[in-house]
N, C-alpha and C positions, 0 to 999 in steps of 0.2 A: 531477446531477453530470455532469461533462464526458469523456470520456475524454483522458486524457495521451499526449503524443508520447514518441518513447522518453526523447529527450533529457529533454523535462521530469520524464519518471518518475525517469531516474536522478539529477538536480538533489532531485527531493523527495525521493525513498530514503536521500541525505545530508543533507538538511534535518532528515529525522525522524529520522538520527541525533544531530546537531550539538542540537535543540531551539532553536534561533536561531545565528546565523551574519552574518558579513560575506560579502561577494562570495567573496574572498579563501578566506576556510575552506570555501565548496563547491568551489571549485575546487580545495583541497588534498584535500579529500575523494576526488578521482576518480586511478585510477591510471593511472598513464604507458603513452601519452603524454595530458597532460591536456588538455581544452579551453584555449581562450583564455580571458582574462580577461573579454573584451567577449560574446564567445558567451555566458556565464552568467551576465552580467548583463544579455543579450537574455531569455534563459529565463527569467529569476526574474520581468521584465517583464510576459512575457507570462503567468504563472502567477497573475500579481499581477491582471491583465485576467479568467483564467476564475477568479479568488476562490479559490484555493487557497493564497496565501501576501499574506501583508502584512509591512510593516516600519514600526520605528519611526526614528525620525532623532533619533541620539546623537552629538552635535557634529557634524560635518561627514561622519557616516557612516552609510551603511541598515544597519540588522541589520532581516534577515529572519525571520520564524519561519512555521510552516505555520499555516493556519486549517480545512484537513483533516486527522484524524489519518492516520494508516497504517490503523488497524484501521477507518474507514469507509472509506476507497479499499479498499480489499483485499475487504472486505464487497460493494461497488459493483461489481466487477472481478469478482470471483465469480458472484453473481445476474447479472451482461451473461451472463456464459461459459456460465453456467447453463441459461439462458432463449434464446440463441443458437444453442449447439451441440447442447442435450441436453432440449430443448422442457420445458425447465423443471424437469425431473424427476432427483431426485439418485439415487435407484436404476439408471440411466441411465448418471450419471457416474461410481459407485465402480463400477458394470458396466466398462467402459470404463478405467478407472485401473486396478483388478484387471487386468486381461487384459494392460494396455499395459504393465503392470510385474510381471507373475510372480507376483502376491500369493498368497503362501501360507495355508493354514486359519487355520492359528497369524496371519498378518499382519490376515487379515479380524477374526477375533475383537478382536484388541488393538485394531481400529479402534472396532470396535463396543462394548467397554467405555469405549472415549473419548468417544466420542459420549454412551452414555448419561450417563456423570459428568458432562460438558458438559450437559447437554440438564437433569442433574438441579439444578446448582448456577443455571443461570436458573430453573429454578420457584422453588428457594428465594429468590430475590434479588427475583424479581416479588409471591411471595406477605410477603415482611416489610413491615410496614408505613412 
């Protein structure tokens, strides 16, 4: 996977809200003062070039839809950050997140029952057949 310009991040961050779209509705998507109309249909272009969004042609018009969800960018986007800033290591990074934001005992814990719950519902999910 590729990384994204800001621009196109913020074109797909309205894409995956919209779930398909004309030109027209991402650029309603963004608030004022918005792109132009041709600026985001250069982006959807070039987005359409690194495989991240296609379109179909419905009369004389593209509706675009993503071909990455959010939740594998975000996934993608995380492991770079991950493997870049924090040599890979997420004890490293809640290190670092705690500190950089004050986390309190009380904050750590609640993280840490999320995680497990998280961590518990994929085993269940892997082990059904």
């Amino acid at each position: 996977m590729k990384q994204l310009t800001k621009a196109e991040e913020q074109v797909m961050q309205i894409l995956w809200d919209l779930d398909e779209g004309v030109i027209k509705e991402v650029v309603e998507g963004f608030e004022e003062p918005r792109p132009a109309y041709t600026t985001v249909a250069t982006v959807l272009k070039v987005l359409e070039k690194k495989g991240f969004v296609d379109h179909k042609t419905v009369g004389n018009v593209h509706v675009y839809f993503p071909l990455v969800s959010k939740r594998e960018y975000t996934r993608y986007q995380f492991s770079t950050l991950l493997k870049d800033y924090f040599s890979g290591s997420f004890p490293k990074l809640a290190t670092f997140f705690a500190h950089e934001n004050n986390l309190t005992m009380k904050d750590l814990e609640e993280m840490l029952k999320m995680s497990h719950s998280e961590i518990t519902k994929e085993v269940v999910n892997i082990q059904k057949p």
